[in-house]
C-alpha positions as CSV (number, residue, x, y, z in Angstrom):
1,X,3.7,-15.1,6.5
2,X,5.8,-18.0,5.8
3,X,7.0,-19.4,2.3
4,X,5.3,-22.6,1.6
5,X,7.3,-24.0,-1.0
6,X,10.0,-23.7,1.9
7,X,7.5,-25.7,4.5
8,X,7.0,-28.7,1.5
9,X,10.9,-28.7,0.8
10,X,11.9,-29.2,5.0
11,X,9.0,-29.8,7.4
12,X,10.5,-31.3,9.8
13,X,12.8,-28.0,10.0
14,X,9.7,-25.9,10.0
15,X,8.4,-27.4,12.9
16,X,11.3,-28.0,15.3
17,X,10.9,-23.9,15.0
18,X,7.4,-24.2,16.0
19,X,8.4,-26.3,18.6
20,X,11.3,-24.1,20.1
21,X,8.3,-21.4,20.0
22,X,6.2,-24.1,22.6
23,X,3.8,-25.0,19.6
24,X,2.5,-28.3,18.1
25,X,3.9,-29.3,14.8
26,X,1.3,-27.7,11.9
27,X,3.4,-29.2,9.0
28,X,1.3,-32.2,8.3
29,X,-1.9,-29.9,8.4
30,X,-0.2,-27.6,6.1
31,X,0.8,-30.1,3.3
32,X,-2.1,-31.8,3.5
33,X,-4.4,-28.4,2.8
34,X,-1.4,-27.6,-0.4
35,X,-1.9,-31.3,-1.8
36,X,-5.8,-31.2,-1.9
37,X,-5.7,-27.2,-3.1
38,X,-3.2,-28.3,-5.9
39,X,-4.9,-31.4,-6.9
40,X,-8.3,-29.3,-6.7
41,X,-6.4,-26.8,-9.2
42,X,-5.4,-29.5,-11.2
43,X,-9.0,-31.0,-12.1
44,X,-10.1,-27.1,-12.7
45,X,-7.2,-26.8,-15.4
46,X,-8.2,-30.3,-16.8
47,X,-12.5,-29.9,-16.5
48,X,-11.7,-26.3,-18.2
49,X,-9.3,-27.7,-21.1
50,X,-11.9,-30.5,-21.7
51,X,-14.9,-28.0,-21.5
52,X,-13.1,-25.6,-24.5
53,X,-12.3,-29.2,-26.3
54,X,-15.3,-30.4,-25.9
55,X,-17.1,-27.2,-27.5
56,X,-15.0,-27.1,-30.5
57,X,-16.3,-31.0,-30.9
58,X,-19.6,-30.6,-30.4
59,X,-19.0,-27.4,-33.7
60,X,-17.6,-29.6,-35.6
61,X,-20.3,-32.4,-35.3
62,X,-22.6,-30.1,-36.3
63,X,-21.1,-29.0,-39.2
64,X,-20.4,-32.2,-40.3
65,X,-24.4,-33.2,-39.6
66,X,-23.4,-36.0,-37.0
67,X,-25.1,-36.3,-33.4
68,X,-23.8,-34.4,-30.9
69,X,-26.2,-34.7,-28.1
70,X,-23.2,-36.9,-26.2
71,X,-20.9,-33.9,-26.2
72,X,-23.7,-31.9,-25.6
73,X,-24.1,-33.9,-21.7
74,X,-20.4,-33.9,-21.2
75,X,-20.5,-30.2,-21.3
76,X,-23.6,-29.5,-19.4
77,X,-22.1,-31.8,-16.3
78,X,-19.4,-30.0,-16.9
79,X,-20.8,-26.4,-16.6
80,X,-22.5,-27.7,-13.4
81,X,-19.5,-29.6,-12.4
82,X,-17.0,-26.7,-12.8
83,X,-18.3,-24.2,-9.7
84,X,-18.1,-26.7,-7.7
85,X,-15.0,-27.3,-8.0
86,X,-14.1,-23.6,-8.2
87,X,-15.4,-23.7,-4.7
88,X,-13.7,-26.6,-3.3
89,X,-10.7,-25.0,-4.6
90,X,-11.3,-21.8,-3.6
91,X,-12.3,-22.7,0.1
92,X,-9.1,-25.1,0.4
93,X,-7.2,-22.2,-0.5
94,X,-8.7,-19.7,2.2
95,X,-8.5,-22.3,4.5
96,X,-4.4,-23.1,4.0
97,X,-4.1,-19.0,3.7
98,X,-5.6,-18.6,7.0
99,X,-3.8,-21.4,8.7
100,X,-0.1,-19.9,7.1
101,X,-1.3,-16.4,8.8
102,X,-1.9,-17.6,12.1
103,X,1.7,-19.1,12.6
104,X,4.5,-16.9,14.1
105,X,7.8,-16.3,13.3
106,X,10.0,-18.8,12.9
107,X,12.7,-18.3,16.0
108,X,16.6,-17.2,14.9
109,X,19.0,-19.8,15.8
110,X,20.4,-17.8,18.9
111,X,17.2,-17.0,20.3
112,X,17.5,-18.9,23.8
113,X,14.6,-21.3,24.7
114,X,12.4,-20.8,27.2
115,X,8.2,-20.7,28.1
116,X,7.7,-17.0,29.6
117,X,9.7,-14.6,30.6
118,X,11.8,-16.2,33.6
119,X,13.7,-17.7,31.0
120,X,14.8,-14.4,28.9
121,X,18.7,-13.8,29.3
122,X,20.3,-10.5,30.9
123,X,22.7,-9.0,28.0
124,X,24.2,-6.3,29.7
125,X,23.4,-3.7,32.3
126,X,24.0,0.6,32.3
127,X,23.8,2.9,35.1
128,X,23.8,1.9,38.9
129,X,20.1,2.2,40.5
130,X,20.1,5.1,42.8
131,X,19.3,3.9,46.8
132,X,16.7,6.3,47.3
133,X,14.9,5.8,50.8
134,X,11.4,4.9,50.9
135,X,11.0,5.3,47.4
136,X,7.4,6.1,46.1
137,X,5.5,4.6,43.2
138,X,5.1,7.4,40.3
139,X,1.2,7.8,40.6
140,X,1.8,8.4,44.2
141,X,4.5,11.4,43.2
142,X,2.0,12.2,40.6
143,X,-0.9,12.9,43.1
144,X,0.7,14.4,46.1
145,X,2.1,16.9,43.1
146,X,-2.0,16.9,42.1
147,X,-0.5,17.0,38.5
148,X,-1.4,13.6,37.8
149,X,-5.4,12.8,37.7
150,X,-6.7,9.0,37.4
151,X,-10.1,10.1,39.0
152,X,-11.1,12.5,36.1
153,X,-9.8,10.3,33.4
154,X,-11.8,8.0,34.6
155,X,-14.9,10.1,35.0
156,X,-14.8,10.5,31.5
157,X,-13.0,7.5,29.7
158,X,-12.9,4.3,32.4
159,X,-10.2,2.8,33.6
160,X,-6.6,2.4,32.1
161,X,-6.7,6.6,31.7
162,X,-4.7,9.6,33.2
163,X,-4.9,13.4,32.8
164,X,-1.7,15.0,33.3
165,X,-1.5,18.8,34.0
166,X,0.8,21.4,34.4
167,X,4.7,20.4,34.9
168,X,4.1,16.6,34.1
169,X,2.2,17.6,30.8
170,X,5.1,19.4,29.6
171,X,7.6,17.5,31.0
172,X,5.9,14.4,28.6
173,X,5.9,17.2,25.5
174,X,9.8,17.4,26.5
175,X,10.9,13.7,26.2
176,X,8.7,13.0,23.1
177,X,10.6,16.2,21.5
178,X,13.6,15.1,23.3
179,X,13.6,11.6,22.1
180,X,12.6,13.0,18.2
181,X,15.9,15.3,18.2
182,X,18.3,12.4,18.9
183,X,16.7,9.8,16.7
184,X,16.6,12.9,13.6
185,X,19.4,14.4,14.0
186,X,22.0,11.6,15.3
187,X,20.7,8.4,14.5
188,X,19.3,9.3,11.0
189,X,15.9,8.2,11.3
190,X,13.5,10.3,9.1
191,X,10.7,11.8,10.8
192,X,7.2,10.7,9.6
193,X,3.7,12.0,11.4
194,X,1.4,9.0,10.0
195,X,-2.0,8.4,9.8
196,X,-3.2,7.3,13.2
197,X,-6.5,5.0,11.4
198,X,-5.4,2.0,9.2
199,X,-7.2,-0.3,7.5
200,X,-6.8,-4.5,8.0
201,X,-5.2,-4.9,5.4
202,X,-2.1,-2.8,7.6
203,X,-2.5,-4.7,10.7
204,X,-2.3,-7.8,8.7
205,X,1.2,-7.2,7.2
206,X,2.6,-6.2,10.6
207,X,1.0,-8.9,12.0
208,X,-1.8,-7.6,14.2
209,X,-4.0,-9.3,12.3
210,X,-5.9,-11.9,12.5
211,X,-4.6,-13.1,15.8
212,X,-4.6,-10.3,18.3
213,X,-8.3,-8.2,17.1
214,X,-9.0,-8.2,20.5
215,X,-6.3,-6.2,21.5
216,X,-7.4,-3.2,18.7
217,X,-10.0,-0.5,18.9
218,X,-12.3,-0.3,15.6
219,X,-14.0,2.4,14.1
220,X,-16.2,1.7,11.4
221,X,-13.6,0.3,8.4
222,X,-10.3,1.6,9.9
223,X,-8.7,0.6,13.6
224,X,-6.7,3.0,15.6
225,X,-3.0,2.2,15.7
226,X,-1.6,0.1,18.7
227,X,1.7,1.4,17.3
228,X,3.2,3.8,14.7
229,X,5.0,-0.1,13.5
230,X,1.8,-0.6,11.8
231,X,2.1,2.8,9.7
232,X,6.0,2.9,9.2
233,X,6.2,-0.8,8.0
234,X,3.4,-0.4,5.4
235,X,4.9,2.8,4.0
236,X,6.7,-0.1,1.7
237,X,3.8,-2.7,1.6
238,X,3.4,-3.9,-2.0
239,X,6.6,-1.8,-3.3
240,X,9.4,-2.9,-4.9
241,X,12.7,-0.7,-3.2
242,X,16.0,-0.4,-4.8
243,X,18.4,-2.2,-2.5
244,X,21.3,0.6,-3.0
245,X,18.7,2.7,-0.8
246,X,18.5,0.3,1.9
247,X,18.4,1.1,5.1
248,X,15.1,2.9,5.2
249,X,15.1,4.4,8.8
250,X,11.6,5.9,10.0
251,X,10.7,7.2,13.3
252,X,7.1,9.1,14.9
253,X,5.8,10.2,17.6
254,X,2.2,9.0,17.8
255,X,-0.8,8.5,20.2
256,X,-1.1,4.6,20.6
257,X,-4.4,2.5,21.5
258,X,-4.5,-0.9,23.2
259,X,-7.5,-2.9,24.4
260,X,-5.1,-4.8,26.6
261,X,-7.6,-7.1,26.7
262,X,-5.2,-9.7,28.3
263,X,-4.3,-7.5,31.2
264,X,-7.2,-8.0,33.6
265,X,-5.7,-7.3,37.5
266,X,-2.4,-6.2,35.9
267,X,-1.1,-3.0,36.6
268,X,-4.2,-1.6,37.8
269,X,-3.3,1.8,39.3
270,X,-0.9,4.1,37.1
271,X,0.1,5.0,34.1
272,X,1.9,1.4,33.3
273,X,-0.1,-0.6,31.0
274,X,-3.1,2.1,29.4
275,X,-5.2,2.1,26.8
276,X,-4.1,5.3,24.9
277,X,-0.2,6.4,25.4
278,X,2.1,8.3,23.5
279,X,5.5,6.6,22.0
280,X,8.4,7.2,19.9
281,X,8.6,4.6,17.3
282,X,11.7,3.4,15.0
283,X,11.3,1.1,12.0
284,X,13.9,-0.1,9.5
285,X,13.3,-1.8,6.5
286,X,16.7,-3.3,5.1
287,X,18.1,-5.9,2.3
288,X,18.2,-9.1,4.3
289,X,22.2,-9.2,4.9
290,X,21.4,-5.9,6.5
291,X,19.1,-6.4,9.6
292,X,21.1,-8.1,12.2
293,X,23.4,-5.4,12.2
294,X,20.7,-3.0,11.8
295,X,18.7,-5.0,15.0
296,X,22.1,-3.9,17.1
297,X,22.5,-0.3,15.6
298,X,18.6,0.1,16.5
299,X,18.6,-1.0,20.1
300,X,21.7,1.6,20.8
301,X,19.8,4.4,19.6
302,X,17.3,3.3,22.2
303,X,19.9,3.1,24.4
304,X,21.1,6.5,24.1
305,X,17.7,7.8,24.9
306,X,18.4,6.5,28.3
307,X,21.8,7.4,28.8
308,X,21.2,11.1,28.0
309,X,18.9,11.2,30.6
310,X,21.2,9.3,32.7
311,X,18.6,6.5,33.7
312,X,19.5,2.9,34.8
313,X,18.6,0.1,32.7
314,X,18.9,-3.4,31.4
315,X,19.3,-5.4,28.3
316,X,17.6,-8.4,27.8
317,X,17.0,-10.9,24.9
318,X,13.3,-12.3,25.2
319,X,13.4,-16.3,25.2
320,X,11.4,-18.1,21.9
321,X,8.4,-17.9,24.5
322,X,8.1,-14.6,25.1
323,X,8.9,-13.0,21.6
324,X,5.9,-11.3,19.8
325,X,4.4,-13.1,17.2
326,X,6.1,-11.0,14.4
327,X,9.5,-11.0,15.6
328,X,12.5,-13.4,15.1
329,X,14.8,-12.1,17.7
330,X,13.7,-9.2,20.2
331,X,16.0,-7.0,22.5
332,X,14.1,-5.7,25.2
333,X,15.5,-2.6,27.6
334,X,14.3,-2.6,30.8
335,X,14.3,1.1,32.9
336,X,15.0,0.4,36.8
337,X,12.2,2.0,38.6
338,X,13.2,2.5,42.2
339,X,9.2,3.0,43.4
340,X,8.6,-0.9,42.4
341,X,12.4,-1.9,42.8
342,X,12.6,-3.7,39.6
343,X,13.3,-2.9,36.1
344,X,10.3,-2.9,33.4
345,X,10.6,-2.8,29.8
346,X,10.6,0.5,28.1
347,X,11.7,-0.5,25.0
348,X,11.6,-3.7,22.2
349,X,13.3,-3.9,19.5
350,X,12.8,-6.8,16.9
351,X,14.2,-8.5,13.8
352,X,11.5,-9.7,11.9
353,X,13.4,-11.0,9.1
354,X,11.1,-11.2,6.1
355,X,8.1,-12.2,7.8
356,X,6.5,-9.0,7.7
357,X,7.4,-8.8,4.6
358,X,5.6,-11.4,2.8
359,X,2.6,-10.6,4.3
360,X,2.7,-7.1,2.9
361,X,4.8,-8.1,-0.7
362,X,7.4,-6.0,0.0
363,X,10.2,-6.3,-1.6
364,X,14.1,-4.8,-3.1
365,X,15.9,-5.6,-6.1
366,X,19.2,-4.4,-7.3
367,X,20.2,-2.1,-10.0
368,X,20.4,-4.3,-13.0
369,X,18.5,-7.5,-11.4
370,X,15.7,-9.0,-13.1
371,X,15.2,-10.9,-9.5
372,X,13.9,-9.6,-6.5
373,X,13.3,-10.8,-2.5
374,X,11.8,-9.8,0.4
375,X,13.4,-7.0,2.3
376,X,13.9,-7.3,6.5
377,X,11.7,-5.4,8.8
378,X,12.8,-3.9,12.1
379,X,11.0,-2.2,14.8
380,X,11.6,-0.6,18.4
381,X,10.5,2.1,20.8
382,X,12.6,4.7,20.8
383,X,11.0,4.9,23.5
384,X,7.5,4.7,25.3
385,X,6.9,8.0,26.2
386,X,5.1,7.1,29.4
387,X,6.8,4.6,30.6
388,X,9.4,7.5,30.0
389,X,8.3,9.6,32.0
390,X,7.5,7.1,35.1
391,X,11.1,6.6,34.9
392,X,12.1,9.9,35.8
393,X,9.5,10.4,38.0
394,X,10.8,7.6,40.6
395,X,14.7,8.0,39.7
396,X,14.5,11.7,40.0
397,X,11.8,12.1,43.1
398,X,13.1,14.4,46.3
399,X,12.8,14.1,49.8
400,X,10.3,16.6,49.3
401,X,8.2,15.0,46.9
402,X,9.3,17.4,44.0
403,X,10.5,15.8,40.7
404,X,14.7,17.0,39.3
405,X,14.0,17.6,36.1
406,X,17.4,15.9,34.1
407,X,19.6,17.9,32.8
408,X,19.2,16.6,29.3
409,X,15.5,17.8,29.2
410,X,16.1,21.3,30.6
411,X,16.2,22.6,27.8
412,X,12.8,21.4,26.6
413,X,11.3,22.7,29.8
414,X,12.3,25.9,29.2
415,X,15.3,25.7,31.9
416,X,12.6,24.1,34.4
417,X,14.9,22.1,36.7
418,X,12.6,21.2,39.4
419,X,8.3,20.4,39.1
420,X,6.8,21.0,42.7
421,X,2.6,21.6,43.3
């Protein structure tokens, strides 16, 4: 959510971000909405004070036997007058909230400029891709090991499903606990299993809400999580934190639910882009001198995840077009996959400033401090289990169609170093 008194002090600022974003200036729409809303509050205050004036006139007349029946009119027009106006007020004001709540983040400064991803910009790269000859896809490993069943999921959930048995099952148990261990016990992240059904009021101060409903799954009043973000965030919605305890650092390992109601024809066949996955979320929620080093600090533990298990990748900062509405600067890691020889993110990590943070009332204030502000939000995958799992799937397949289990994971696989049929 953005600060309106900011928007009336610099609007032109306000919307040269908007426009770095691709978007039309909303400024003038903006003000306009405030200007009627405060001018409708202003005749409310006035019809009100003259309503209680004009009732201690109209008991004073009668005390004093004069003729009151003029008074008496002013105050019935204004008793019909007076929910009118209430309305007009109140409708300007839902109208200028929902306006405020459909415009994204503001871009940072550094964030390069660009419409879609083409114009993102290559940070730095880790690992060198292995040449592996005629590399296959992981659903095609997956199904000549017959541990990896679309046709079933779909039998029983549609498309956008898989059923994984045997080695592959465990081998995802592995990186989720895998990936928990590092970000516990190394990173400091405190481990939280959340609720997995939230109500709007969540998805609104993350920012899933109202602008991507298409993309959630509903069940009667709550919606299933796209993202353990949406539970992590809000453990501080409408708290005030002390800012000596800043950084908070949460991670979980949850089930996640997308519609993907955007993806029609995309990543059709595997385990890519589905509608339930599992992930490893971490979210920080620091003063606001904090989170640009925090938005560093997060994306290496990320990082690490990757190097342990000694998979190629790439670092990339998103362009001001293809940031997520939330975000003010995004990192996003990109695995290579050697079965579609190209590298695809596994992992985002954003600064979201305090936009998040407005929206949910969250806020810090320092021992002794009457004052208070909004504290930064931060969140990235720590990483997408399945996508995870893909990844060593095509870096680690065999001649022989078996999967190398890395030598990270062993461990978790109960000194497993190699899934055949």
């Amino acid at each position: 959510m953005h600060d309106l008194r900011a928007i009336r002090e610099n609007p032109e600022s306000f919307d040269r971000g908007l426009a770095r974003r691709g978007l039309e200036p909303v400024s003038p729409t903006v003000l306009d909405l405030d200007s009627r809303r405060r001018a409708a509050q202003t005749q409310l205050q006035e019809m009100q004070a003259r309503r209680n004036e004009a009732a201690k006139e109209i008991g004073l007349a009668k005390r004093e036997g004069r003729d009151a029946q003029s008074l008496m009119d002013e105050m019935a027009q204004l008793k019909e007058r007076l929910p009118q106006v209430e309305e007009e007020e109140k409708a300007l004001g839902a109208e200028l909230d929902s306006l405020l709540a459909s415009i994204p983040n503001l871009p940072a400064d550094d964030v390069p400029e660009g419409p879609d991803e083409t114009a993102n910009v290559e940070i730095r790269r880790w690992g060198e891709p292995k040449a592996i000859a005629d590399a296959k896809q992981h659903f095609e490993l997956g199904e000549a090991l017959g541990l990896m069943d679309f046709e079933a999921a779909s039998r029983m959930s549609g498309a956008r499903f898989t059923v994984l048995k045997g080695g592959l099952a465990r081998l995802e148990r592995a990186l989720a606990d895998f990936m928990l261990d590092i970000h516990t016990g190394e990173h400091g992240y405190t481990e939280i299993a959340p609720p997995l059904m939230v109500r709007d009021n969540a998805l609104f101060g993350t920012g899933q809400l109202p602008k991507f409903e298409e993309d959630l799954f509903r069940t009667g009043d709550h919606y299933l999580i796209p993202t353990s973000e949406v539970p992590l965030t809000n453990l501080v919605n409408d708290q005030i934190v002390a800012t000596e305890e800043l950084p908070h650092r949460y991670t979980a390992l949850t089930p996640c639910f997308r519609a993907e109601a955007g993806s029609a024809g995309r990543d059709t066949r595997g385990m890519i882009r589905q509608h339930q996955f599992w992930k490893v979320e971490m979210v920080s929620v620091t003063a606001p001198d904090q989170s640009e080093a925090e938005h560093l600090r997060m994306t290496q533990c990320a990082e690490t995840i990757l190097q342990r298990l000694e998979l190629p990748y790439r670092v990339v900062t998103l362009c001001t077009g293809d940031m997520g509405f939330s975000a003010r600067k995004t990192f996003d890691i990109e695995v290579w996959l050697p079965g579609q020889n190209m590298y695809r993110e596994i992992s985002s990590c954003s600064n979201c400033g305090d936009f998040q943070a407005r929206r949910m009332k969250a806020r810090c204030r320092s021992k002794g401090e009457k004052q208070t502000q909004f504290v930064h939000t931060l969140n990235g995958s720590g990483v997408a289990v399945g996508r995870c799992l893909i990844a060593v799937l095509e870096n680690y397949q065999q001649p022989d169609g078996s999967i190398l289990v890395p030598e990270a994971l062993r461990p978790y696989m109960r000194g497993l170093e190699r899934i055949t049929a």
